[in-house]
N, C-alpha and C positions, 0 to 999 in steps of 0.2 A: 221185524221191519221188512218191510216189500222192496224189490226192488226191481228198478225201472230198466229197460233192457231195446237198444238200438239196434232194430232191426236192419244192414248195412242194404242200400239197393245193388239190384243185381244187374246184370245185360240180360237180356232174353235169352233164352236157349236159343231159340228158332227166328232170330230178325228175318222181317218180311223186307230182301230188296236192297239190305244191305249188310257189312259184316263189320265186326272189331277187330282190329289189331293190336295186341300191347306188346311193346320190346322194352321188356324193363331194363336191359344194357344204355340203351337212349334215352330213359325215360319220357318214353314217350305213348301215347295212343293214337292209332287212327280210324275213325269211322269212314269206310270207305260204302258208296253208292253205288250197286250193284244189281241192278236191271235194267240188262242191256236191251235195245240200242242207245235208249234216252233216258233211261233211268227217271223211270214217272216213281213221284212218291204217293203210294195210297196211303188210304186212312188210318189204317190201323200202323202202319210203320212211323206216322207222326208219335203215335203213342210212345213207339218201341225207342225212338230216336232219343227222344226225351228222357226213359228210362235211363237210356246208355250214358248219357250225359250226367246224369245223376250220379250212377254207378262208376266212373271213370274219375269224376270228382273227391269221390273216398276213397281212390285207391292209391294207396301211400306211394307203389311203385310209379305213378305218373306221374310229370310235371304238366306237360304241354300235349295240346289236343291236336289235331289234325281232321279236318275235313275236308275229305276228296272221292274222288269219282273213276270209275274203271270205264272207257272207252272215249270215242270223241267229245262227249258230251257230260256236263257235270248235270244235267238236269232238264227235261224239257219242263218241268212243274211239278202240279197234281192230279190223279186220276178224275176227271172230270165227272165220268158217270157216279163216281165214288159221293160227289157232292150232293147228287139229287137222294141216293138212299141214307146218306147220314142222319140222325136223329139231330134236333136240334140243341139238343146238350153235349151232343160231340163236335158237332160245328163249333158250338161255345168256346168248348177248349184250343182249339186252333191255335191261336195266336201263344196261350201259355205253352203251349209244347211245342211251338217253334220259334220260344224265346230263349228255349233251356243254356244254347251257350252263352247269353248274356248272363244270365244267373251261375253259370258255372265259375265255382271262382278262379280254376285257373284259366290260363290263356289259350284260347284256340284261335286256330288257323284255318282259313276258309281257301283251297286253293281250286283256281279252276279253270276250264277250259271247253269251247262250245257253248252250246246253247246252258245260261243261266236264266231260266226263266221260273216266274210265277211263283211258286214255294218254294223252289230252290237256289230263288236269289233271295227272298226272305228269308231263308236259315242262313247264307252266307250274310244277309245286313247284321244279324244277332251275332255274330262271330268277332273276334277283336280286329283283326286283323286279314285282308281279302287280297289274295297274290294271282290276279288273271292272265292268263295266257292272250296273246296277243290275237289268238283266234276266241275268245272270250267274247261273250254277247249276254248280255244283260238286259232283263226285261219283265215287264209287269205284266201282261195281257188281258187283264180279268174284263176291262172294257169290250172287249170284241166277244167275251159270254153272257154281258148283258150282267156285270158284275163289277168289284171292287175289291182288291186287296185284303184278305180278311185275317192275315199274320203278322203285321206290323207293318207289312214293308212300306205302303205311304208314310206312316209315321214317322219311322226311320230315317227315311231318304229324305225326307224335307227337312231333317235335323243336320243332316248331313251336309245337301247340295241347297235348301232354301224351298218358298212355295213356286217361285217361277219353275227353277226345273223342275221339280217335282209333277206340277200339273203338265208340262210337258210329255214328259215318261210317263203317268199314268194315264190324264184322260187322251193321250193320241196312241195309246197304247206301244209308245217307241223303243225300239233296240239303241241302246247305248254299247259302244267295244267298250272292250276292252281298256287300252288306251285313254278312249274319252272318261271312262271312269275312274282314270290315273286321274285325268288332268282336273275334273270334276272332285277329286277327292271324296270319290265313293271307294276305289281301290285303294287298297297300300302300296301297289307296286304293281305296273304292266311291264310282263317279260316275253322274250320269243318260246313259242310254244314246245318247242325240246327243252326248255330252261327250268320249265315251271316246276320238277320237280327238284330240280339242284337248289332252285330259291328256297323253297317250301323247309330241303332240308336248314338250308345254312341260317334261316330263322328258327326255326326250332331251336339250333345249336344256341344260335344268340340269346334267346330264348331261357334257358337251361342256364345258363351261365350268372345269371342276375338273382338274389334273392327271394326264394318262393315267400317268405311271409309280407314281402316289400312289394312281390308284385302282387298278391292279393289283396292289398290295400292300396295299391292303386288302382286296380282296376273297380273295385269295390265303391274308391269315393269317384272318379269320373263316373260311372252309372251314375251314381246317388245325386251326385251335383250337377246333372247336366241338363235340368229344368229350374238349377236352385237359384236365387240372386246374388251375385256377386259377391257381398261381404257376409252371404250364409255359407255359401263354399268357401272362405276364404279360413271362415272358421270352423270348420271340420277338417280344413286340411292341417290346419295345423292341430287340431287334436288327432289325428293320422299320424301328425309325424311325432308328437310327443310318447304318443304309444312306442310308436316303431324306435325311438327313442332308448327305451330302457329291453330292448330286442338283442340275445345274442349273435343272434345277423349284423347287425349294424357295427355293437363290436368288432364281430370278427372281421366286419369292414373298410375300418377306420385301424386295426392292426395290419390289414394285411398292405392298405394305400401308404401305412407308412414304413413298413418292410419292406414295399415294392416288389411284394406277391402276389399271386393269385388267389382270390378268397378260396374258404371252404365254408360255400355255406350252409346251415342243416335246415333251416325252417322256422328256425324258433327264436 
């Protein structure tokens, strides 16, 4: 009899632009953005980003992702000249390689600060959760290259904020802060910019604390239902929870709210 054999994804040896972090004491990872001053992302580090995302996904030692940036700036975008030499079946891919932490099932965290622009506010829309610094600027630009969004991010943001603002922020090509994308409910949370890493951490922790297989099914059916009709969602959430139901999580759950413990939850 043959047998079938999962090839697990890897990280790159050699990320172009940025690096991984894992501290399996915290379990935690972080892809951090690391080409400085502005941290342009080229074309081929879309690919590599994507990979990591994958790979960080199967690794038992993580829970929670982190995305973040080394210097003033989480991102001026992407390599512009990089656009005109790309073949047109790597342009194709765009959008699915800077979707990967929406497909990631665990939760990541987009934190940031300075210039968010162009692909590097689209990998931060694809993330769960977006913690800006109050010097945080957020912006689409592609209009002023005689172009259009090509990773989701219209998509996104009008699911988010609506088509009003949307067409706003993209065809006037405007900077939204930080802040305004508190209030806008693009962000999760605007804080002062020495803060942004103490948030970043004390979500994580929160983060960690809540059952891994419970929050993959949550975050699993909000994707899944979030173009669905009402009483289609209404019924897969509860075959969500009928699962999660007969879950040693839940268990350990429901013993430990009535000990008036702290869970220990494994996963399963």
């Amino acid at each position: 009899m043959s047998e079938t054999y999962t090839i697990a994804p890897e990280i790159p040896a050699r990320p172009d632009g940025f690096r991984v972090e894992i501290d399996p004491a915290r379990e935690r990872a972080d892809i951090v953005l690391d080409r400085p001053p502005l941290n342009v992302i080229v074309m081929p580090e879309r690919d590599q980003l994507r990979a990591s995302f994958e790979a960080l996904e199967a690794d038992p030692r993580v829970r929670v992702i982190v995305l973040r940036a080394m210097g003033e700036h989480f991102s001026s975008g992407g390599d512009i000249k990089g656009f005109l030499a790309a073949s047109p079946e790597h342009v194709a891919k765009l959008a699915w390689n800077i979707a990967a932490p929406a497909r990631c099932a665990k939760p990541v965290i987009a934190a940031a600060r300075g210039y968010c622009f162009g692909v590097g506010f689209e990998l931060s829309l694809a993330c769960d959760f977006r913690i800006a610094s109050e010097t945080c600027l957020y912006a689409l630009p592609e209009q002023r290259l005689g172009q259009i969004p090509g990773s989701g991010g219209s998509a996104r943001l009008q699911k988010m904020v609506g088509i009003t603002r949307t067409k706003d922020i993209v065809m006037r090509s405007r900077r939204i802060s930080g802040r305004q994308a508190y209030e806008w409910g693009v962000a999760t949370d605007c804080v002062a910019d020495d803060r942004l890493e103490a948030a970043t951490d004390a979500l994580v922790e929160e983060l960690r604390g809540f059952a891994p297989l419970a929050q993959r099914t949550a975050k699993k059916l909000l994707n899944d239902t979030e173009d669905a009709m009402l009483s289609t969602a209404i019924e897969l959430e509860g075959h969500c929870y009928s699962r999660l139901r007969s879950s040693e999580d839940f268990r350990e759950g429901v013993e430990a709210f009535h000990a008036k413990r702290k869970p220990n939850f494994t996963g399963r």
